[in-house]
VOBA-1610 file (N, C-alpha, C; in pm, whole numbers, padded with zeros to 5 digits, always signed):
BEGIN
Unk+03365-00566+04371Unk+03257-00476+04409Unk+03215-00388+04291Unk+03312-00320+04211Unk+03280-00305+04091Unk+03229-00349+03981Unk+03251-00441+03994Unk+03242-00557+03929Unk+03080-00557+03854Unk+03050-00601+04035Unk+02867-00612+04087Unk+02794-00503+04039Unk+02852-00364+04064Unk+02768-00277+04082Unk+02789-00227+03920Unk+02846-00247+03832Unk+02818-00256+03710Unk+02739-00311+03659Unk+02778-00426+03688Unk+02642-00582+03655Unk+02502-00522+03683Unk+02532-00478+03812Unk+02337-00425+03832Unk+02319-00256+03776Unk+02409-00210+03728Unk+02318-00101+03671Unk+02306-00130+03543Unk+02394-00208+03497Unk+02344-00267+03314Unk+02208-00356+03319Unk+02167-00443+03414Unk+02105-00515+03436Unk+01942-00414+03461Unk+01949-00312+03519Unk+01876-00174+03513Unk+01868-00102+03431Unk+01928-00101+03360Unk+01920-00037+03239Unk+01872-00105+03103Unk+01860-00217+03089Unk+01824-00306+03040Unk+01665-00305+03045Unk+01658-00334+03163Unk+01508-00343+03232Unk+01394-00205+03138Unk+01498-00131+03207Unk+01453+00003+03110Unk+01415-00004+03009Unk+01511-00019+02898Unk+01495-00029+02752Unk+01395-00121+02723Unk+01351-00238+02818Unk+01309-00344+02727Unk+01122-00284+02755Unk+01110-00219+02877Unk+01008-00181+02904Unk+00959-00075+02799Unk+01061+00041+02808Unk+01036+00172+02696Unk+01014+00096+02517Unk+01096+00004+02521Unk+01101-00045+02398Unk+00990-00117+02360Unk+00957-00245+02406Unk+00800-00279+02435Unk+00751-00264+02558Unk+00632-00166+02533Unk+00588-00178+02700Unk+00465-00327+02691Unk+00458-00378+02604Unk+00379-00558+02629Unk+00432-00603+02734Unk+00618-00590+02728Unk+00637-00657+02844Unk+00649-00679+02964Unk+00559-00577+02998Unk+00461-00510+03119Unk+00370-00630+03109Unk+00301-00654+03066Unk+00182-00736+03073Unk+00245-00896+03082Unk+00375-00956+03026Unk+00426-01100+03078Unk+00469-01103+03206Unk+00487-01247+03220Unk+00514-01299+03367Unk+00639-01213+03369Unk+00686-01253+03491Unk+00812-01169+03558Unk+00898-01283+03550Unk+00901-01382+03503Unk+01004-01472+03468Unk+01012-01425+03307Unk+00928-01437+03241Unk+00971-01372+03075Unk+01037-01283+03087Unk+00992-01148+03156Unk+01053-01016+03163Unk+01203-01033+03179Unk+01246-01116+03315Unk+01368-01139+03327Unk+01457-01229+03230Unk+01416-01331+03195Unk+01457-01389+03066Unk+01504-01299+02980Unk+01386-01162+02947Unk+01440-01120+02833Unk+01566-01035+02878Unk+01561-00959+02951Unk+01683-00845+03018Unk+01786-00940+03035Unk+01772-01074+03082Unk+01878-01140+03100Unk+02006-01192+02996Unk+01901-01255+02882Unk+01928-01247+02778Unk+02008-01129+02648Unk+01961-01046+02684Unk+02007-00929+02626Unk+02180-00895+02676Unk+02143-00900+02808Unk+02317-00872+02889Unk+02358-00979+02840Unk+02327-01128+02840Unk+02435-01231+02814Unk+02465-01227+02674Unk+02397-01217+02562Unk+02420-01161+02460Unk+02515-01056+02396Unk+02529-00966+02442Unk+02580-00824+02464Unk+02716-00894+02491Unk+02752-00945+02640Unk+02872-00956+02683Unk+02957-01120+02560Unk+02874-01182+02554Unk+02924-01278+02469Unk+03029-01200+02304Unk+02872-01149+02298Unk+02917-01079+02142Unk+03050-00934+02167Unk+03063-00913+02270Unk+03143-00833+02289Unk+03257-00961+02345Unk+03306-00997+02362Unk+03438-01098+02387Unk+03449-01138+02254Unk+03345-01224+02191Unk+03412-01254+02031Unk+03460-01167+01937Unk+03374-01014+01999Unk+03464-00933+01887Unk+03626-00898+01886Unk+03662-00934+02045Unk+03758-00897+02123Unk+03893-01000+02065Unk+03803-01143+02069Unk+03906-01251+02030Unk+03915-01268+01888Unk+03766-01241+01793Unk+03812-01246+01679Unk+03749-01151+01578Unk+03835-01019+01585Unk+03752-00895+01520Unk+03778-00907+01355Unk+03803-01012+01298Unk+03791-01009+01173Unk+03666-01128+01143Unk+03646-01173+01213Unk+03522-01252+01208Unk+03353-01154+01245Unk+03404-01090+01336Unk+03282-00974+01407Unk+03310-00848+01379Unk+03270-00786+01258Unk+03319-00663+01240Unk+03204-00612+01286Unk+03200-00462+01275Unk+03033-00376+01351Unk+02921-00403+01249Unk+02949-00441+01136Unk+02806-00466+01059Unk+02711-00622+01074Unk+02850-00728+01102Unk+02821-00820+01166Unk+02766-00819+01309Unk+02837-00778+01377Unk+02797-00700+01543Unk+02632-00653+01556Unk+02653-00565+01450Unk+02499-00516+01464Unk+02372-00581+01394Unk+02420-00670+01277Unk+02331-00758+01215Unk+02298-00927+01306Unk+02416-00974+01419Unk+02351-01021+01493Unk+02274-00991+01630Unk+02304-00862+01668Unk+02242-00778+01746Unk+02093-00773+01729Unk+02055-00724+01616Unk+01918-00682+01558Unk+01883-00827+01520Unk+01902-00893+01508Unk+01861-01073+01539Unk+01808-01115+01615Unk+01846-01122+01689Unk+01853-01111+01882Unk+01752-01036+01911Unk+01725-00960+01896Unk+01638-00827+01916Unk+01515-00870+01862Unk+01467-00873+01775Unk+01366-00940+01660Unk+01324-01028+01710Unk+01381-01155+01751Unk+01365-01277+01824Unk+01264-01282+01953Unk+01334-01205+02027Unk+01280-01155+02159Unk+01103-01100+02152Unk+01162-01000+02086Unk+01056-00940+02007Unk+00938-00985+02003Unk+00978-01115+01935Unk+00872-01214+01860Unk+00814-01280+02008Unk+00923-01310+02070Unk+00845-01388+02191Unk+00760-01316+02292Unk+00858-01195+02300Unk+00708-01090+02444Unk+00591-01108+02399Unk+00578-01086+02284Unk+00417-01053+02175Unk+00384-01181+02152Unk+00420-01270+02201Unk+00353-01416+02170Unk+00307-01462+02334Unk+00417-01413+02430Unk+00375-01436+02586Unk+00269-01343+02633Unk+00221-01231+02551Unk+00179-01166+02679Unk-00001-01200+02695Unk+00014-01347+02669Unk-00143-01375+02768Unk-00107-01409+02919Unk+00032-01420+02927Unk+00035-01440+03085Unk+00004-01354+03169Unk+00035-01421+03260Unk-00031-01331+03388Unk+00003-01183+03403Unk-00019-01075+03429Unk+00010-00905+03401Unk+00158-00923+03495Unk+00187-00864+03500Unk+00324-00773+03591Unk+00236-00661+03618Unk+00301-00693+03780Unk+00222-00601+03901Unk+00301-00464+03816Unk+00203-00377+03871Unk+00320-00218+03918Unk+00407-00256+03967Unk+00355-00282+04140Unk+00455-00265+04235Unk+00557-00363+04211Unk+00536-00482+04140Unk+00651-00558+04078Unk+00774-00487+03986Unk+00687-00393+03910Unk+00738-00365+03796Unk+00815-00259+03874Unk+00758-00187+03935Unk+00877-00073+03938Unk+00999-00098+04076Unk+00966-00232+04129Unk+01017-00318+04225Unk+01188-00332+04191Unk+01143-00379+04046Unk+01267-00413+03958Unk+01331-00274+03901Unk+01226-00191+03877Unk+01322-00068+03787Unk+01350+00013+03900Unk+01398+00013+04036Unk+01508+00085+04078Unk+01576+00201+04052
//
C-alpha cells in the first residue's frame, strides 16, 4: 500500500515538473504526456538501482550526465510532438491531482 501510494505521488509530481518545465507539453496528446512522466520515473528508478549495484561505475557526475541526457532527449521530442492534438484542461488538471 505504500508501496502504491508512493508510486502515485512521484508519478504526480513528475506530471508537475514536466508541465512547469515545458508547458508545450500541454499542447501534446495525452499519450506523449504520459510517455514522458512515465519515462522519467522508469529512468530515475533504473538509474537509481545501478547506482546501488554498481556505484563505481555510476558515480553522481555520471548519474547526472546521464540524467541530463534523458532530459534533452525528451525535450527534443515534446517540441517535435506538439502538432498533436491540444490536452484538454479538464484533462490536464484531471491528471495533476
Amino acid at each position: 500500500e505504500v508501496n502504491r501510494e508512493l508510486h502515485e505521488y512521484a508519478e504526480n509530481l513528475y506530471r508537475h515538473a514536466v508541465v512547469y518545465t515545458w508547458p508545450e507539453a500541454r499542447q501534446g496528446s495525452p499519450v506523449n504526456f504520459e510517455t514522458v512522466t512515465s519515462s522519467i520515473l522508469i529512468f530515475l528508478n533504473g538509474l537509481t538501482a545501478s547506482a546501488i549495484t554498481s556505484p563505481q561505475s555510476w558515480d553522481t557526475a555520471a548519474q547526472l550526465k546521464a540524467l541530463d541526457s534523458h532530459l534533452k532527449r525528451l525535450e527534443q521530442w515534446i517540441k517535435s510532438s506538439v502538432s498533436s492534438p491540444a490536452y484538454s484542461e479538464s484533462s490536464l488538471h484531471a491528471k495533476l491531482r
